[in-house]
C-alpha positions as CSV (number, residue, x, y, z in Angstrom):
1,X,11.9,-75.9,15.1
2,X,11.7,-78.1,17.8
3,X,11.7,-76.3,21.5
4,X,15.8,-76.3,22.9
5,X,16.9,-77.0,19.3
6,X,18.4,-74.2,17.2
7,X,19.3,-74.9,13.4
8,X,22.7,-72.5,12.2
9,X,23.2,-73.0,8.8
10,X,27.0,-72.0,7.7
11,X,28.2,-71.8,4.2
12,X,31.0,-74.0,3.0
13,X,33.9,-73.9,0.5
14,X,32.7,-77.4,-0.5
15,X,30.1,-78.5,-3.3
16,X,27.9,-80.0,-0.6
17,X,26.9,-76.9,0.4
18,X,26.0,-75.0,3.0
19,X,26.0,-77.0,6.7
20,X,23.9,-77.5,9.4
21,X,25.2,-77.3,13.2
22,X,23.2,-77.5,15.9
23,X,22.7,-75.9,19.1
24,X,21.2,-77.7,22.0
25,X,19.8,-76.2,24.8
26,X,20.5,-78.3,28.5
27,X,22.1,-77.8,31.5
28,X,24.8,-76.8,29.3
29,X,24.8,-75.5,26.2
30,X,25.7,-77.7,23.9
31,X,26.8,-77.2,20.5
32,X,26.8,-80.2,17.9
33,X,29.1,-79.6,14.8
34,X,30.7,-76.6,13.5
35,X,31.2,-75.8,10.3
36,X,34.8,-75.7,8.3
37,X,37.3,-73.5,9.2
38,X,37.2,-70.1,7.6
39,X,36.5,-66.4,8.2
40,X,33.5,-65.8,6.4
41,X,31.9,-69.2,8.5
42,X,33.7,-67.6,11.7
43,X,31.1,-64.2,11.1
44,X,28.5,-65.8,10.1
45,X,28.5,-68.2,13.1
46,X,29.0,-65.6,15.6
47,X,25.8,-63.4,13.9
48,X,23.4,-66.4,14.3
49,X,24.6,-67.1,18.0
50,X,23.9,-63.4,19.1
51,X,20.4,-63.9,16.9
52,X,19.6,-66.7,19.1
53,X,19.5,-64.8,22.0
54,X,23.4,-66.5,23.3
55,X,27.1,-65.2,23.1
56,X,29.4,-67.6,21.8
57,X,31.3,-67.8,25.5
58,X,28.1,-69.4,26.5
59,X,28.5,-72.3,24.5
60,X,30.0,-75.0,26.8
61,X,30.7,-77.9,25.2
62,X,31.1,-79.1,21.5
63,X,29.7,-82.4,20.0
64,X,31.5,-83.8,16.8
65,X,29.6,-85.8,15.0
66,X,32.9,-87.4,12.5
67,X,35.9,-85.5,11.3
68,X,34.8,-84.3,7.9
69,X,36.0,-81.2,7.9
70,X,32.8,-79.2,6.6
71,X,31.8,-80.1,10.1
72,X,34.3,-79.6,12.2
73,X,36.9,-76.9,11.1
74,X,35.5,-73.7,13.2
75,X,36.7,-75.9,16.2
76,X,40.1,-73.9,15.9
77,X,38.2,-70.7,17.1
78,X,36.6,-72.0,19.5
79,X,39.4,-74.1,21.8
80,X,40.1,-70.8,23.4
81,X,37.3,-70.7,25.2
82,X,36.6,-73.1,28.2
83,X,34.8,-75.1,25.7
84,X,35.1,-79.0,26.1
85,X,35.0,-81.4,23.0
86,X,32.9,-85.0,22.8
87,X,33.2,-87.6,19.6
88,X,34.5,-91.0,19.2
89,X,37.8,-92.8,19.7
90,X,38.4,-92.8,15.8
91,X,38.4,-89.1,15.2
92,X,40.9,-88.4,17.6
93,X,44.1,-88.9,15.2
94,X,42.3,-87.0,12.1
95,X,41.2,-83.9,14.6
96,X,44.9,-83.9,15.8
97,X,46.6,-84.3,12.5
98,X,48.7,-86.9,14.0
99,X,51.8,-87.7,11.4
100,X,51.4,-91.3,12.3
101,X,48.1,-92.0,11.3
102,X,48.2,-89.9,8.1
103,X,51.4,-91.9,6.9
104,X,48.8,-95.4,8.0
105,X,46.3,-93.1,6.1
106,X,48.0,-92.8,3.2
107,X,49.4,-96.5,2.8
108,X,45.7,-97.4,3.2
109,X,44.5,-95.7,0.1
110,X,47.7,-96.6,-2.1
111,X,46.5,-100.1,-1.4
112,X,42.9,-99.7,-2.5
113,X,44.0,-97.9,-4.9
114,X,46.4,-100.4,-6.6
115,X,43.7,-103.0,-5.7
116,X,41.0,-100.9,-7.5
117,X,43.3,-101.1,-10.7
118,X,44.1,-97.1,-10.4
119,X,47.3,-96.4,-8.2
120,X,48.6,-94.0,-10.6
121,X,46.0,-91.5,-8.9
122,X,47.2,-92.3,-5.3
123,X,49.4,-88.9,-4.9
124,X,46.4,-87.2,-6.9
125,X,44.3,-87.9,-4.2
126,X,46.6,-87.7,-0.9
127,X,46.9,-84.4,-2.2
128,X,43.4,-83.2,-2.5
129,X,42.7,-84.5,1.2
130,X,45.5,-82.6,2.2
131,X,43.9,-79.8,0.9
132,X,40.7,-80.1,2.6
133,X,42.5,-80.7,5.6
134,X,43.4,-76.9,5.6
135,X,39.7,-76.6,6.4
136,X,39.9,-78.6,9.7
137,X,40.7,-78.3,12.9
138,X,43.6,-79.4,15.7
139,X,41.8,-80.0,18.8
140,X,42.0,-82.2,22.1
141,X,39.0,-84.6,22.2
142,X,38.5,-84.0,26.3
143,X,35.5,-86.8,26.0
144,X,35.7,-90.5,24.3
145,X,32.0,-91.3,23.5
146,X,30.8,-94.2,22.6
147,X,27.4,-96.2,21.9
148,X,24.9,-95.5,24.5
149,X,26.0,-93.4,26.6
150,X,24.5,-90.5,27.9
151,X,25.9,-86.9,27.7
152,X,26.6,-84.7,31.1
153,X,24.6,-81.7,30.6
154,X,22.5,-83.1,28.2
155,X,19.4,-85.2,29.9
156,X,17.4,-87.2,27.6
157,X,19.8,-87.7,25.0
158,X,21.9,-90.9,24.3
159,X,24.9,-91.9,22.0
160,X,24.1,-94.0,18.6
161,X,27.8,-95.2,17.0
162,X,26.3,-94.9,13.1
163,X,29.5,-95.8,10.6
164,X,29.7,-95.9,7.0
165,X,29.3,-92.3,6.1
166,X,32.7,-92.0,8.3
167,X,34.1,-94.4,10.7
168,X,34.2,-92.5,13.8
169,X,30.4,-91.3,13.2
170,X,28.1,-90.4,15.9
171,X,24.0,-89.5,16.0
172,X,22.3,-88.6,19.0
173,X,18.7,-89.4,19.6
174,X,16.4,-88.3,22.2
175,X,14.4,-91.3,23.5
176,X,11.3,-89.3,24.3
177,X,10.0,-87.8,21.5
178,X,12.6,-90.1,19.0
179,X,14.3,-87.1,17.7
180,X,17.5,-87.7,16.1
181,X,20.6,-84.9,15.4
182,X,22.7,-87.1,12.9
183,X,25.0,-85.2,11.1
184,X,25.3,-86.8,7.4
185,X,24.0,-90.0,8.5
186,X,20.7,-89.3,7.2
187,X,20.0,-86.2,4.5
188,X,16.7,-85.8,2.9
189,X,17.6,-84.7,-0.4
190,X,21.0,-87.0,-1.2
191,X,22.2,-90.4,-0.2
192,X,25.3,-90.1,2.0
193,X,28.1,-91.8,0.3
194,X,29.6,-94.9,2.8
195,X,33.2,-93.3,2.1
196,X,36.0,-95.6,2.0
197,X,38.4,-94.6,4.7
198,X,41.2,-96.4,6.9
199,X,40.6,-98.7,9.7
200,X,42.6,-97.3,13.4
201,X,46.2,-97.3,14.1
202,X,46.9,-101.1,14.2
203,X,44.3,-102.6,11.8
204,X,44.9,-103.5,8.5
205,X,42.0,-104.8,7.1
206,X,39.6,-102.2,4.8
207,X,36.4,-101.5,6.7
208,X,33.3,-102.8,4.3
209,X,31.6,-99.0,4.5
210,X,28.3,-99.8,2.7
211,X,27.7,-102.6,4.9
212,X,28.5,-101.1,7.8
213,X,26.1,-98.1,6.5
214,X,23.3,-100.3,6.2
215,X,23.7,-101.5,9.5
216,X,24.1,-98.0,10.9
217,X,20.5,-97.2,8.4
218,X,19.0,-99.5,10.3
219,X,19.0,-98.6,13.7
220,X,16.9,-95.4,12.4
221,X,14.4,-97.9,12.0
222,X,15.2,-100.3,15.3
223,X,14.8,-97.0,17.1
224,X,11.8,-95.5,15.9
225,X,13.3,-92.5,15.1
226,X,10.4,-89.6,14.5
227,X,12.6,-87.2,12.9
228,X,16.2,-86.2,11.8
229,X,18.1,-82.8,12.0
230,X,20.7,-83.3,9.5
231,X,24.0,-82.0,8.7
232,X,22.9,-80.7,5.2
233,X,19.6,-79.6,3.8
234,X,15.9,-80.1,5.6
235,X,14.8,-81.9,8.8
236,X,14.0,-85.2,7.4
237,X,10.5,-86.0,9.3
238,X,9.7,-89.3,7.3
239,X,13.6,-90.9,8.1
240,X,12.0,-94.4,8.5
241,X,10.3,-94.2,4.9
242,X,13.3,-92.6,3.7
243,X,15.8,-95.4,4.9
244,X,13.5,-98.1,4.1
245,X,14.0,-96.5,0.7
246,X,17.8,-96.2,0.9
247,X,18.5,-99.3,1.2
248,X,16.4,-100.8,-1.5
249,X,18.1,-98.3,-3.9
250,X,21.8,-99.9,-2.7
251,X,20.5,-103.4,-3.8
252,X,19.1,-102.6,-6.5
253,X,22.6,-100.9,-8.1
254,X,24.4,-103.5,-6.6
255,X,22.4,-105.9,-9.0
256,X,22.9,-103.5,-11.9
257,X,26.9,-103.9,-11.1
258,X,26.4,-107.8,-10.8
259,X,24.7,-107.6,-14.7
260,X,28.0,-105.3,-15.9
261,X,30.1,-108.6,-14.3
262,X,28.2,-111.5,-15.2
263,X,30.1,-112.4,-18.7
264,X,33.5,-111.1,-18.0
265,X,35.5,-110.2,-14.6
266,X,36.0,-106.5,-14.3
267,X,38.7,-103.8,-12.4
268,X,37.1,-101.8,-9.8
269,X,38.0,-98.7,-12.2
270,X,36.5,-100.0,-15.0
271,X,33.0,-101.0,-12.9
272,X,33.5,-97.1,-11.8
273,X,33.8,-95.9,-15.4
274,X,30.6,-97.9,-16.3
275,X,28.8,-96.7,-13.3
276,X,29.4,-93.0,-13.6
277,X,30.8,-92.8,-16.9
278,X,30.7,-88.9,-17.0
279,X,32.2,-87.8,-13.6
280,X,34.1,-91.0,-12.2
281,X,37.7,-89.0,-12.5
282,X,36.2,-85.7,-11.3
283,X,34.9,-87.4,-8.2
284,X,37.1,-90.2,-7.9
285,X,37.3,-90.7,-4.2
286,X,33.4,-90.7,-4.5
287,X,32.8,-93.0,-7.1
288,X,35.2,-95.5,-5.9
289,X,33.9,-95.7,-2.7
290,X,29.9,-95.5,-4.1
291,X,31.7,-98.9,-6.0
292,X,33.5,-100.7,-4.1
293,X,30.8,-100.8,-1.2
294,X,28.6,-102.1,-3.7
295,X,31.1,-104.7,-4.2
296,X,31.0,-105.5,-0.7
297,X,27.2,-105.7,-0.7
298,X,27.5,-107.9,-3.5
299,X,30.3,-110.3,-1.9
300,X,28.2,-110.5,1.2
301,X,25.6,-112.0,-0.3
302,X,27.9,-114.5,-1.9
303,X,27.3,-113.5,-5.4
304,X,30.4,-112.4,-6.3
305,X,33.9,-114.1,-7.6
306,X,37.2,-111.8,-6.5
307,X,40.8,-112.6,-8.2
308,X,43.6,-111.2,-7.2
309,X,46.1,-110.6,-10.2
310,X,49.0,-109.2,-9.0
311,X,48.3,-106.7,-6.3
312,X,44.9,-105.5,-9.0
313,X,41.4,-107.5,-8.0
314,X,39.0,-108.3,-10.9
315,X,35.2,-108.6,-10.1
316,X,32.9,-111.5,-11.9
317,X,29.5,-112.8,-10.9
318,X,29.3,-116.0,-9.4
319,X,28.1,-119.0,-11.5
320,X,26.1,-121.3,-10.2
């Protein structure tokens, strides 16, 4: 482990798995991440503070790297404490459980959802993210971060906005040695999925999450990043190899949907079901984003015809 940088790893009620937080040693202690909120993360996060040699009323402020809950839930028990709280603009609503947004939340999805040809598992769904919402937090963001800045307390380190995983997600690299902590931007052993989720209060418009993923990928490279603490799993200490390799697996599935598409124009369900053909139900919010921002890959690159029947759009390669 790098010098100043202690790995806690805190199970989950999630598949994912167990999750990584970080603690950061500056002129204040800094904590990045916390784990969801339950008891049995609660113990085990206070046990491997006191191991490391700190009390958790030392901790002095709290870095969230995007409002997933896995990452963020223990939050709750730590508000009490003098502790202040950094992320982006975008997490602000989720991490308050502002009624406004969620209603703008849940129109969103009943809109990709009806466009994806499957609205008749829109309340399915809302549901299930209400769930894992129980596993979150309500705090006050005290600090709006955004790219580049640099973090009181915290020499050397500097602010990276990296989107697609989740909208409002933030990495922080240290410029000196080019070490990155990047929550689920970057995990060795499984490619984040670019999740579809809605744009801020205001905006209509879906964001294009793959893209903005492989735009968010990339500055791993622009950067020269050296190595990654991630969110889930092993320090990634190849990230450049890895993301180079990332990004070729994305085209190459988006040209396996484009062959799927190429005689007759398709639902976004029914590219899903061909896709993952065993697990596309179980997993839908998964599958239909891992789809749809191949999709948008596809579309960018101008190979790709969209109709819109009714409200449903249908997905055919473009003839030349």
């Amino acid at each position: 482990m790098d010098e100043r940088i202690t790995c806690i790893t805190l199970p989950t009620p999630f598949a994912v798995g167990d999750v990584n937080v970080y603690l950061i040693e500056g002129e204040k202690l800094t904590l990045v991440d916390t784990g969801p909120k339950t008891e049995e993360t609660w113990t085990e996060f206070q046990r491997q503070i006191e191991n490391s040699g700190y009390d958790v009323e030392d901790i002095q402020q709290v870095i969230l790297t995007h409002h997933h809950p896995d990452h963020v839930g223990l939050s709750d028990f730590l508000k009490s404490r003098n502790v202040s709280f950094l992320s982006l603009a975008y997490n602000v609503p989720w991490l308050q459980k502002d009624s406004v947004f969620l209603a703008h939340h849940d129109r969103f999805y009943e809109k990709v959802y009806k466009e994806m040809g499957i609205e008749q598992f829109h309340k399915k769904s809302m549901a299930q993210i209400r769930k894992y919402l129980d596993y979150s937090c309500t705090v006050k963001i005290d600090t709006i971060l955004q790219e580049g800045d640099e973090i009181e307390g915290l020499e050397g380190w500097k602010v990276l906005e990296t989107p697609g995983h989740a909208q409002g997600h933030l990495s922080l690299f240290r410029v000196k040695d080019g070490i990155m902590v990047g929550g689920d931007h970057v995990i060795k052993h499984i490619s984040s999925n670019a999740l579809i989720e809605p744009p801020p209060l205001g905006i209509e418009e879906r964001p294009k999450t793959l893209l903005q993923y492989r735009e968010s990928l990339k500055k791993v490279i622009e950067c020269d990043v050296k190595k990654v603490y991630s969110g889930h799993g092993e320090i990634v200490s190849n990230p450049i190899e890895l993301v180079q390799e990332r990004l070729l697996k994305q085209e190459e599935r988006a040209e396996r949907i484009l062959e799927m598409i190429e005689g007759k124009a398709l639902t976004g369900i029914e590219i899903c079901m061909k896709l993952f053909p065993s697990i596309y139900l179980k997993e839908l919010g998964l599958t239909m984003s891992e789809t749809l921002g191949h999709l948008d890959l596809l579309q960018s690159n101008n190979k790709l015809n969209v109709a819109n029947q009714n409200g449903v759009l249908y997905f055919q390669a473009r003839r030349y």
